[in-house]
BAFI-3210 file (N, C-alpha, C; in Angstrom, 3 decimals, decimal comma, padded with zeros to 6 digits):
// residues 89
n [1|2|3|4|5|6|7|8|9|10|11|12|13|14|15|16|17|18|19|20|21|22|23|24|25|26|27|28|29|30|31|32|33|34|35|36|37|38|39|40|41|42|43|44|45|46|47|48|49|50|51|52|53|54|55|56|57|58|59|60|61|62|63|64|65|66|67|68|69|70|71|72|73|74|75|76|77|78|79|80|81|82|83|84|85|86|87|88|89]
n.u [007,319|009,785|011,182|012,656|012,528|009,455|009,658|011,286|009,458|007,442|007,861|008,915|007,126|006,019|005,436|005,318|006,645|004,579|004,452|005,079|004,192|005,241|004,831|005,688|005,264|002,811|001,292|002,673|001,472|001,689|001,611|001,159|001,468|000,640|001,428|000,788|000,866|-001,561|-003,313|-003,790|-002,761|-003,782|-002,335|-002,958|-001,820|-002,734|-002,117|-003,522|-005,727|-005,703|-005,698|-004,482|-005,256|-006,059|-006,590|-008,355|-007,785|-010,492|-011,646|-013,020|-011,993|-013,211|-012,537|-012,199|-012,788|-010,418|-008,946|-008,751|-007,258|-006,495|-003,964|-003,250|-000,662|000,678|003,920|006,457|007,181|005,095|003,253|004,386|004,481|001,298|000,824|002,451|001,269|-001,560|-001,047|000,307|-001,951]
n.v [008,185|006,360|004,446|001,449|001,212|000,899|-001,625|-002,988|-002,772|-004,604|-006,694|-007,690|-008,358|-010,310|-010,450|-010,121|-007,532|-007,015|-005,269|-002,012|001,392|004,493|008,006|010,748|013,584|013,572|014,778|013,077|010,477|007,213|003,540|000,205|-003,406|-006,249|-009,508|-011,685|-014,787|-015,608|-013,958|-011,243|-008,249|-004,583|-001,451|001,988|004,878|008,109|010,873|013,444|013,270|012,366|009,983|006,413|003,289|-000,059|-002,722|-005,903|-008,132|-010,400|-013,191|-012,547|-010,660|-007,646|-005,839|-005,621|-003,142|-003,113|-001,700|001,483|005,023|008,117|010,056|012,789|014,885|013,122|010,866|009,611|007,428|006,772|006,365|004,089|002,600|001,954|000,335|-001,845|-002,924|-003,527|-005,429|-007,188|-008,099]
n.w [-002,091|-000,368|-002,371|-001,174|001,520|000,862|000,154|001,923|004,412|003,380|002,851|005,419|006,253|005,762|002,811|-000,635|-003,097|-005,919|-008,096|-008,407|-008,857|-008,882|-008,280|-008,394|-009,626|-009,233|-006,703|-005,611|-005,446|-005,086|-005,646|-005,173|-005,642|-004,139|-003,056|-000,746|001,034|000,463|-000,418|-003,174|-003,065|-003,022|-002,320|-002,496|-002,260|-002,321|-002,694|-002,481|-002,442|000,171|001,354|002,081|000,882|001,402|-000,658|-002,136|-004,203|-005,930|-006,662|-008,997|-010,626|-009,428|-006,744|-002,870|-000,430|002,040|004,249|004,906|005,447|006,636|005,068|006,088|007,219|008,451|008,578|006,206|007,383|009,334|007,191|006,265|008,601|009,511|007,228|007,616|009,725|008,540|007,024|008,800|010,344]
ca.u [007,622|011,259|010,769|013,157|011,600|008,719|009,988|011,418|008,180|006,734|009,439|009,122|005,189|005,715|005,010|006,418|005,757|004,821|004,441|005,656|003,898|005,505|004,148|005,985|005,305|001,188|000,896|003,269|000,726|001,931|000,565|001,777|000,652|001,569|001,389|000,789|000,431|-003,190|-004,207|-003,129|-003,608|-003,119|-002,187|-002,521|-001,554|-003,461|-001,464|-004,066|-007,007|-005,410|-006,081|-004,280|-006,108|-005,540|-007,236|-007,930|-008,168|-011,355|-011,803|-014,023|-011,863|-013,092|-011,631|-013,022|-011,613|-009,955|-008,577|-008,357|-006,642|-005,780|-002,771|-002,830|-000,417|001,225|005,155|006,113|007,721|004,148|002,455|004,498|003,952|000,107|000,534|002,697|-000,238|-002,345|-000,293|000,329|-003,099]
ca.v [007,086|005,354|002,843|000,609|001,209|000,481|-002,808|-003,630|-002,965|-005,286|-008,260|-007,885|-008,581|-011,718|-010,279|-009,665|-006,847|-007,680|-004,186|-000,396|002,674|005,759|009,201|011,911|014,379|013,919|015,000|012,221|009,397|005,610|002,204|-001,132|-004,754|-007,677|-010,876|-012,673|-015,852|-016,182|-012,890|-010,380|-007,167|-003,244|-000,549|002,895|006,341|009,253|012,416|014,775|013,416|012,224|008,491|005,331|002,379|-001,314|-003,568|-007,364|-008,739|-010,964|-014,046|-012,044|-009,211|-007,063|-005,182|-005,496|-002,466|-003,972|-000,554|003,066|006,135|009,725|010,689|013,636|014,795|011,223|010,871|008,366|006,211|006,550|005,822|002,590|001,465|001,653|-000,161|-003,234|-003,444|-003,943|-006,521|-008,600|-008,730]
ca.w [-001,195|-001,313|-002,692|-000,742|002,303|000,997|-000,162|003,358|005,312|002,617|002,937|006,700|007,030|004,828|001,359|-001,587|-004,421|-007,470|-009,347|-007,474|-009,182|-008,450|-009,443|-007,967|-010,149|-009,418|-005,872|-004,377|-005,358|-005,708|-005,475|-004,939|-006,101|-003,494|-003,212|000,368|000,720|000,789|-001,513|-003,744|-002,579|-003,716|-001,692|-003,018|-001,539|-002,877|-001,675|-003,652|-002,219|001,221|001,748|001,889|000,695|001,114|-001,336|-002,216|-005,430|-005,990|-007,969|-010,532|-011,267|-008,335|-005,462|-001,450|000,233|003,598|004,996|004,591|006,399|006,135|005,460|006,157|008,568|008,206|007,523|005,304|008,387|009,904|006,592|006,538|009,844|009,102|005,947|008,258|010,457|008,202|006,717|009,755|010,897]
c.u [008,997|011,041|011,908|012,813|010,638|008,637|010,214|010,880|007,346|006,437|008,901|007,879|005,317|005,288|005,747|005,658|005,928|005,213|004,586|005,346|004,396|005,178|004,518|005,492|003,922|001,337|001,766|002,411|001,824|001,388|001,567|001,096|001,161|000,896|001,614|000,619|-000,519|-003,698|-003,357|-003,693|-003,067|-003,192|-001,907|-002,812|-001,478|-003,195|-002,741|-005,098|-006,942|-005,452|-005,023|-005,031|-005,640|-006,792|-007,161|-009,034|-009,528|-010,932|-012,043|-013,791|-012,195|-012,428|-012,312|-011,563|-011,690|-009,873|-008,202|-007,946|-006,575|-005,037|-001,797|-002,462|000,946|002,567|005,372|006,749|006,067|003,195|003,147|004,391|002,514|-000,092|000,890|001,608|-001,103|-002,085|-000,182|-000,587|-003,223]
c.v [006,539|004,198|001,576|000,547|000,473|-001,455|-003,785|-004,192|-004,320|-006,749|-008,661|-008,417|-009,481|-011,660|-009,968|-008,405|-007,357|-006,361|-002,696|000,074|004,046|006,763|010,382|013,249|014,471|013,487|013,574|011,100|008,110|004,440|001,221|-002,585|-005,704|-008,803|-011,322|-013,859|-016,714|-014,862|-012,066|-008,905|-005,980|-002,353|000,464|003,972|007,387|010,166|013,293|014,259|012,935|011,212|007,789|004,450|001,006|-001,867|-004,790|-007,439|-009,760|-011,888|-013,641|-011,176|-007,664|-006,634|-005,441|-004,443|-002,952|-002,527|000,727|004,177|007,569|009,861|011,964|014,164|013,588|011,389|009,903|006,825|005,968|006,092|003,789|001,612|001,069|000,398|-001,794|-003,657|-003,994|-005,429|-007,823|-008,948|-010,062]
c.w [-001,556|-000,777|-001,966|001,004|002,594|000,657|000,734|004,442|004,624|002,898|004,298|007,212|006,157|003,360|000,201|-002,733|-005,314|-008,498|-008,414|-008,640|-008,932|-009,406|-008,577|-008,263|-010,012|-008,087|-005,238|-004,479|-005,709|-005,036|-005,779|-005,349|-005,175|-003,415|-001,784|000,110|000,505|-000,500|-001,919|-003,450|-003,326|-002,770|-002,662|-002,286|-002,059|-001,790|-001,940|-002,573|-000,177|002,027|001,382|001,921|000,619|000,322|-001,552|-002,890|-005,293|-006,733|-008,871|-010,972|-010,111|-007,412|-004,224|-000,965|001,756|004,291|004,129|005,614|005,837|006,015|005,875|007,513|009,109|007,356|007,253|006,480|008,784|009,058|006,650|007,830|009,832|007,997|006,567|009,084|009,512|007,665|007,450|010,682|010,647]
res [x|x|x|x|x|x|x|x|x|x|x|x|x|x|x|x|x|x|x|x|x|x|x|x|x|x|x|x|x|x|x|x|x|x|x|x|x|x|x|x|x|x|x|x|x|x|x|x|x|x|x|x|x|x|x|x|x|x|x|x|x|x|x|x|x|x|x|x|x|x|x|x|x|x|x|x|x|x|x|x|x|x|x|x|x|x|x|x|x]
***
């Protein structure tokens, strides 16, 4: 993922990152930590297994998964437009 991109789409849906993962070297996976103004969420994009996942943090340490996709098939403009949707729901 480039990462400034992904930073842009981020910015642009009202959020900010807190923490960018990149893992090129294992199937193209990385993950994201942000910060809205209401929750902290995680997005991670599992090339290997073929999903994008949005997540949100809990009070108790927990995850609730919000959204998931395929990506397979999916270029990284089209993974980030998925990812702003979800965002500016």
């Amino acid at each position: 993922m480039e990462q400034a991109a992904l930073y842009d789409c981020i910015r642009r849906a009202g959020a900010e990152v807190l923490v960018f993962e990149d893992h090129p070297g294992f199937f193209g996976n990385w993950r994201a930590h942000i910060q809205t103004r209401k929750d902290r969420l995680e997005v991670v994009c599992d090339h290997r297994e073929g999903w994008i996942t949005l997540w949100r943090a809990l009070p108790d340490q927990r995850q609730e998964r919000l959204h998931e996709v395929a990506v397979i098939g999916l270029d990284e403009e089209a993974i980030l437009d998925r990812l702003r949707s979800w965002l500016m729901a």
